[in-house]
C-alpha positions in Angstrom: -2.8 22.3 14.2 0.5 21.2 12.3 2.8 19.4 14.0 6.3 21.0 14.8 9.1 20.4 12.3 11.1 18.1 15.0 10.0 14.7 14.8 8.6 15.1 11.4 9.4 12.5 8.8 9.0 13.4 4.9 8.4 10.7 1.7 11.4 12.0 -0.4 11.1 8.7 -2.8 8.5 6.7 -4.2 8.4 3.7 -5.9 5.9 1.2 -7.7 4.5 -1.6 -9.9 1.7 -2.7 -10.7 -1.2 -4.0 -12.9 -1.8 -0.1 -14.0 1.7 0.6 -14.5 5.2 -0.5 -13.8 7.1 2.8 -12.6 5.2 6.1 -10.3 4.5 8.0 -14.3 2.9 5.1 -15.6 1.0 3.9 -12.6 -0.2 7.9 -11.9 -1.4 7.8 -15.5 -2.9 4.3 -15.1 -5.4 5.9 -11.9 -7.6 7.2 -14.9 -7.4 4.8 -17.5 -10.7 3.1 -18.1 -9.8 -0.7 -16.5 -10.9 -3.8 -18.1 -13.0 -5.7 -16.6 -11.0 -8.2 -14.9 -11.8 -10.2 -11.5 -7.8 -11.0 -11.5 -5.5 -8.3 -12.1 -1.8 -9.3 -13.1 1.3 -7.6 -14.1 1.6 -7.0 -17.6 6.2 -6.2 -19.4 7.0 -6.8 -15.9 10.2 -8.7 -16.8 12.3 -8.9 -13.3 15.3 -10.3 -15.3 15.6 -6.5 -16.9 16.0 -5.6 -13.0 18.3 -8.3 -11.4 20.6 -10.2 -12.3 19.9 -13.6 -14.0 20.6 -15.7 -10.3 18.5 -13.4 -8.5 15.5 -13.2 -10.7 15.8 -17.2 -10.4 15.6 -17.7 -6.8 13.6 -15.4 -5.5 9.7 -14.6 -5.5 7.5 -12.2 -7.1 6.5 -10.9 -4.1 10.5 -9.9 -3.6 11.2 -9.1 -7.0 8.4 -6.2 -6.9 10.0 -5.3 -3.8 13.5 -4.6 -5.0 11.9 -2.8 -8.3 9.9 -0.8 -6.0 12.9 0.0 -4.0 14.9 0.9 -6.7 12.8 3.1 -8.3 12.4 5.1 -4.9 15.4 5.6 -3.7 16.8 6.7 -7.3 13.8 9.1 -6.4 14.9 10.1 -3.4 18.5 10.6 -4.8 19.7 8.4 -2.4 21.5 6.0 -4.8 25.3 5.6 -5.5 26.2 5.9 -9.2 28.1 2.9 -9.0 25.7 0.7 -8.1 22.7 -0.2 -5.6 24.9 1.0 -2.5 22.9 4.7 -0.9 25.0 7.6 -1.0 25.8 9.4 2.4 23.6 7.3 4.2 25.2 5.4 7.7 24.0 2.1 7.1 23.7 1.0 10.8 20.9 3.9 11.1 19.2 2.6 7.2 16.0 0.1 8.0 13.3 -1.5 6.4 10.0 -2.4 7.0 8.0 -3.8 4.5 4.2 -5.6 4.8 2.7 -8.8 3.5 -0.1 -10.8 3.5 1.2 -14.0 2.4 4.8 -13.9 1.5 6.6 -16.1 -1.2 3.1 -18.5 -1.7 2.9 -18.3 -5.6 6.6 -20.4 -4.8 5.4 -22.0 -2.1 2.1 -23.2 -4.7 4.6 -24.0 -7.5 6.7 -26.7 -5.7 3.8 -28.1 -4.1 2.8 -29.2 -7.0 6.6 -29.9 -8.4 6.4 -32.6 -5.0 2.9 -33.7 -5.8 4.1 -34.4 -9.6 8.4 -35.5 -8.8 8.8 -35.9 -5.7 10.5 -35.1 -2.9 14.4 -34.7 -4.8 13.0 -32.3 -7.3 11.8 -29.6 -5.0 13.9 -26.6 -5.0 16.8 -25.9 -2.4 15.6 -22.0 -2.8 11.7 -22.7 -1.7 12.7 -21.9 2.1 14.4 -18.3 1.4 11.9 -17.6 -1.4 8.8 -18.7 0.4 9.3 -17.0 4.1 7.0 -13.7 4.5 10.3 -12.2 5.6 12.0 -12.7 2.1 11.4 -9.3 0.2 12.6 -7.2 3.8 15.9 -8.8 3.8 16.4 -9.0 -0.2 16.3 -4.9 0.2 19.0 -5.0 3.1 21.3 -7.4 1.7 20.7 -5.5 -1.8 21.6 -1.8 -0.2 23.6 -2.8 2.8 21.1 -1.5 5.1 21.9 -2.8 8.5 19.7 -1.3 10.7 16.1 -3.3 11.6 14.4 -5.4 8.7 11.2 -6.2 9.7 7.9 -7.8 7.9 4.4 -7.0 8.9 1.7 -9.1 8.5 -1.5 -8.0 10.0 -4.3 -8.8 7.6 -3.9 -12.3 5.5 -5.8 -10.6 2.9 -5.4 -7.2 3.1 -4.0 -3.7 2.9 -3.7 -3.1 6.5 -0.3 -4.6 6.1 1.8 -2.0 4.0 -0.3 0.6 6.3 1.6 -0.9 9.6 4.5 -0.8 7.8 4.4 2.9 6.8 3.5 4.1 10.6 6.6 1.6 11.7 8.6 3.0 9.7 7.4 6.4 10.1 8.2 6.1 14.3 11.3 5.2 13.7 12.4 7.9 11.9 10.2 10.1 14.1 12.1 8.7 17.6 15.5 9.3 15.9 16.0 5.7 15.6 16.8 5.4 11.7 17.8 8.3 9.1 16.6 6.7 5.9 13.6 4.1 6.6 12.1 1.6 3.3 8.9 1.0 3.9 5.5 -0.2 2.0 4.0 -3.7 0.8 4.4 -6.5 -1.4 2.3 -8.9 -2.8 1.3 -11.8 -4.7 -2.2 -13.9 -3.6 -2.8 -15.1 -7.3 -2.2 -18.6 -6.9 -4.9 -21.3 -8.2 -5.6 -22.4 -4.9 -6.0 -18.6 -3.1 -8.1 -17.5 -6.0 -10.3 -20.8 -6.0 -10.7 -20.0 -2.3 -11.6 -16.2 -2.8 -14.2 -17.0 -5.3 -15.7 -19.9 -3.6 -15.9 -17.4 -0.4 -18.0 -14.7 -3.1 -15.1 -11.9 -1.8 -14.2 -11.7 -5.9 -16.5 -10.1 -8.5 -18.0 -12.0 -10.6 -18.2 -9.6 -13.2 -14.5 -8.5 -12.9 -15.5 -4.8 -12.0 -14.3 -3.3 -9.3 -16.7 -0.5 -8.7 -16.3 0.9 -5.1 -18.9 2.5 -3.3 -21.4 1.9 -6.2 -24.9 0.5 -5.5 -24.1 -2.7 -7.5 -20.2 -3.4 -6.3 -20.6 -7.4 -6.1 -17.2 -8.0 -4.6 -13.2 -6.9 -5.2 -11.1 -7.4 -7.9 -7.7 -9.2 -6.5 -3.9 -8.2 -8.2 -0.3 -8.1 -7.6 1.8 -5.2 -6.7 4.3 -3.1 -4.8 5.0 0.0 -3.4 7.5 1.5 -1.8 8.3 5.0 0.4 11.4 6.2 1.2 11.2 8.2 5.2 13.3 10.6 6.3 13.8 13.1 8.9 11.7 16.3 7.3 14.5 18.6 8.8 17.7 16.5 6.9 15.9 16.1 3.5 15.5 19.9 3.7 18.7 20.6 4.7 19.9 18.0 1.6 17.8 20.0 -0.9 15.4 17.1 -1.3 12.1 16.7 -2.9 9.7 16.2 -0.5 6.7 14.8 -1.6 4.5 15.0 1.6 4.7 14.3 5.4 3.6 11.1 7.6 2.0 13.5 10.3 -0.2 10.4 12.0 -1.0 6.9 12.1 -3.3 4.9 14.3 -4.6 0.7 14.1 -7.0 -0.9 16.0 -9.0 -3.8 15.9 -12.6 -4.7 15.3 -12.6 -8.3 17.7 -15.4 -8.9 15.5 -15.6 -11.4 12.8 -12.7 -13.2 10.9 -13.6 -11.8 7.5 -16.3 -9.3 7.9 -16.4 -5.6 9.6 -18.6 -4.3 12.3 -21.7 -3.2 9.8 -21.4 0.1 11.9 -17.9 1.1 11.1 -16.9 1.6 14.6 -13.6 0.1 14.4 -12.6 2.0 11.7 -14.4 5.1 12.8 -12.0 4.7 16.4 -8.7 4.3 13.7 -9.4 7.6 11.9 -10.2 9.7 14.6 -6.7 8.3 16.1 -4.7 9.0 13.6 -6.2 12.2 12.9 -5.5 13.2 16.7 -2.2 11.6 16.3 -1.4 14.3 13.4 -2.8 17.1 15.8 -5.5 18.1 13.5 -9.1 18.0 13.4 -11.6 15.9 11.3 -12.5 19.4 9.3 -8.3 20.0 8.8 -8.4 16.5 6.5 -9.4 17.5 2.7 -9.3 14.6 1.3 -9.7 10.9 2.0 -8.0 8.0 -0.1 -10.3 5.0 1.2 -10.1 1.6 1.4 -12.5 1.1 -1.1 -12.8 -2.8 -1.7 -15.9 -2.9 -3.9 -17.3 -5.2 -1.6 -20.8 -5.1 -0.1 -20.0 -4.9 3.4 -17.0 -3.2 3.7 -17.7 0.0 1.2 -20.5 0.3 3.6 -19.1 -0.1 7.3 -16.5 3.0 5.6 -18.8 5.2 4.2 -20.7 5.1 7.5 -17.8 5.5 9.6 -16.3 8.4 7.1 -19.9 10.0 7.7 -19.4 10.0 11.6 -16.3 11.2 11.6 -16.4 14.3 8.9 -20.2 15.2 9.2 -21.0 18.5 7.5 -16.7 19.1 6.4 -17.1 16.6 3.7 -13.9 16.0 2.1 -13.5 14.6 -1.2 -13.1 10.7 -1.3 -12.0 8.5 -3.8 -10.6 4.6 -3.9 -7.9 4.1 -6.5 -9.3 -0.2 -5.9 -11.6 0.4 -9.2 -7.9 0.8 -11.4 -5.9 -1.3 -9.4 -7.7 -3.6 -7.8 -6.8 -4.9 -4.8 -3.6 -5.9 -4.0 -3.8 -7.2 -0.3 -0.7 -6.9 1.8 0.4 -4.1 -0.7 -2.7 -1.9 -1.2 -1.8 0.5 1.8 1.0 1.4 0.3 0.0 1.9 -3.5 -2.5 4.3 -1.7 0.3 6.2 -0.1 1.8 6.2 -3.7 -0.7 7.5 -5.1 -1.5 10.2 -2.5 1.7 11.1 -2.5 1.1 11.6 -6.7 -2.3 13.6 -5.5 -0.5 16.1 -3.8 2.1 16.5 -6.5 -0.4 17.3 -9.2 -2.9 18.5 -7.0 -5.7 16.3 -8.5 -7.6 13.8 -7.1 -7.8 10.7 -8.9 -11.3 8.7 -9.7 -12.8 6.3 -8.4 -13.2 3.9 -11.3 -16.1 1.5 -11.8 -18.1 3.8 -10.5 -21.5 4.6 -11.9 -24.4 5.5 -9.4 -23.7 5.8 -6.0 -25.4 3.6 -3.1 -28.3 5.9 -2.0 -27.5 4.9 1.3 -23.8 6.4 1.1 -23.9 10.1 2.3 -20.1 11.2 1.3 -19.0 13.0 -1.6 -17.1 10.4 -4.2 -15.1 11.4 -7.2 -15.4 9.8 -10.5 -13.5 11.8 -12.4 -9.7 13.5 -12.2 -10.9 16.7 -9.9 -8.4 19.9 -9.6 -7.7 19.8 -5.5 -6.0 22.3 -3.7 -3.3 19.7 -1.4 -3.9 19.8 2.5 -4.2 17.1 4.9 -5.0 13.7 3.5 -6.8 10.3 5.2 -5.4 7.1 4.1 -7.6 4.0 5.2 -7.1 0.4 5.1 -9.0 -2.6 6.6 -8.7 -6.1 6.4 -9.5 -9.9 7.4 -9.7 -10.4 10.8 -10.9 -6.9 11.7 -7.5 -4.9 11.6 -7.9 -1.1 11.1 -5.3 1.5 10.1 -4.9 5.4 9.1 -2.3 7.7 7.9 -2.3 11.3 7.8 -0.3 12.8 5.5 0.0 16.7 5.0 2.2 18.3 1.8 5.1 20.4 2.7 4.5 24.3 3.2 
């Protein structure tokens, strides 16, 4: 059963860049473009000096700059932007928040003047490394930028995974949903690509060794690791109608819970993750046969494409719904891949296809779901969004179109 209009909160603005695309056209178009095969995924005519000014580009992070592109991009989206500059339009500040996940922050900064100490000394490391390098960087760069002065808050739940932009999105979902905030920003950033976190993901074997990503496929051989943003904007369902917004879909339910298992590895059965969707799915008021499609976490990697697949078994039995991980295109981008995967089911819904799953080319035998590996015609309903990371941290959105 739907949930009632109160309390509802809509996406009315997306944002997003990535290895696939920089901008939500390119990046949808970039879900079905045959990926190369790549074991590290970076931005490509990402230039953050075409975005900020020349100060800001220089003393702040990646993982911020995405953010603010990301941001931008939304809330111009959501039509929520002032012409004459990056101030929102009829939006009380005081009641405008943030919430935004990572899984590590500023560290390709951090990395950098490491090494500028190892190789100059202690004089030649940059004043700006402390604001650039604190997890918390990317939430206040949106405040400060829009004059938002409600919460700004960072979520870090997974050092190496999508879980974070996840717990960001059911944050800020709540507080638009309690009455707390009018206009919520919420998603992920994140850049892990630093010598040192690489060298440490290959020597662990979590990285493919032949640089494709192939989820769910009998011979995935670990994930490809990248770079990105995303960014939703939340409102009130009932004042983005009464504004004549788009709406692109609902947050109807979220749910995260923890495995207490292993610090990198899953319960093989998929309990944890099975307890997270069944939440959130009762959290949305719906049943497992309501949900038509599921937008998995998807990693590529042995273990955890099978702890999901056996959990997504459980849960939807003989309903079936069509699943597909976008992680074969866009690898995975950690503290941000949660909210790519909102992104792009927000995308889903608007053209009512389902994207592939890339890098996919026979199906593990032991994997009874339905997968797509090709753009399939889908008529929108109720959608599953999973991620699961390091450390055993589980969480779900629901997300239902508008009508």
């Amino acid at each position: 059963m739907k949930p009632a209009l109160n309390g509802r909160v809509a996406v009315t603005g997306i944002g997003v860049i990535s290895p696939v695309g920089i901008g939500v056209k390119e990046f949808w178009d970039g879900l079905s473009r045959p990926a190369a095969a790549q074991a590290i995924r970076r931005l490509t005519d990402f230039d953050p000096r075409l975005r900020l000014s020349h100060k800001l580009a220089r003393t702040t992070d990646i993982t911020t700059q995405m953010a603010i592109a990301a941001a931008d991009e939304a809330l111009a989206d959501a039509g929520l932007l002032a012409d004459s500059g990056p101030d929102l339009a009829d939006v009380d500040p005081d009641r405008a928040a943030v919430v935004l996940g990572t899984a590590t922050g500023g560290l390709t900064t951090l990395e950098a003047q490491a090494e500028v100490l190892a190789r100059l000394g202690d004089r030649k490391v940059s004043p700006h490394l402390v604001p650039m390098a604190i997890p918390n960087a990317a939430a206040a760069a949106l405040s400060i930028r829009y004059g938002l002065r409600g919460s700004a808050s960072t979520i870090t739940t997974a050092c190496a995974a999508g879980t974070d932009a996840t717990d960001a999105i059911a944050a800020g979902a709540k507080l638009v949903a309690s009455g707390a905030a009018d206009v919520v920003l919420a998603g992920g950033s994140d850049s892990s690509l630093t010598p040192t976190l690489t060298a440490g993901f290959t020597n662990m074997r979590a990285l493919t060794p032949t640089g494709i990503s192939r989820p769910f496929d009998v011979d995935r051989d670990g994930t490809a690791a990248s770079e990105a943003s995303g960014v939703l904007v939340l409102e009130p369902l009932e004042k983005a109608l009464a504004r004549d917004a788009h709406v692109y879909l609902t947050v109807d339910g979220t749910a995260a819970t923890a495995d207490a298992h292993h610090t990198t590895a899953p319960i093989p059965t998929g309990s944890g993750a099975e307890r997270c969707m069944r939440l959130a799915i009762e959290d949305a008021g719906y049943t497992p046969g309501d949900i038509t499609h599921i937008n998995a976490h998807g990693t590529s990697t042995p273990l955890n494409d099978d702890a999901e697949a056996l959990a997504i078994r459980r849960v939807f039995g003989a309903s079936r719904p069509l699943v597909t991980s976008i992680k074969g295109a866009t690898g995975h981008s950690f503290g941000a891949a949660g909210a790519l995967e909102a992104v792009a089911v927000a995308l889903t819904i608007a053209h009512a296809t389902v994207p592939p799953t890339l890098g996919l080319s026979t199906q593990d035998p032991d994997f009874d779901i339905d997968v797509a590996r090709s753009p399939t015609p889908w008529t929108p309903g109720p959608v599953l969004s999973n991620s699961f990371g390091f450390g055993g941290h589980n969480g779900s959105l629901v997300f239902s179109p508008v009508g």
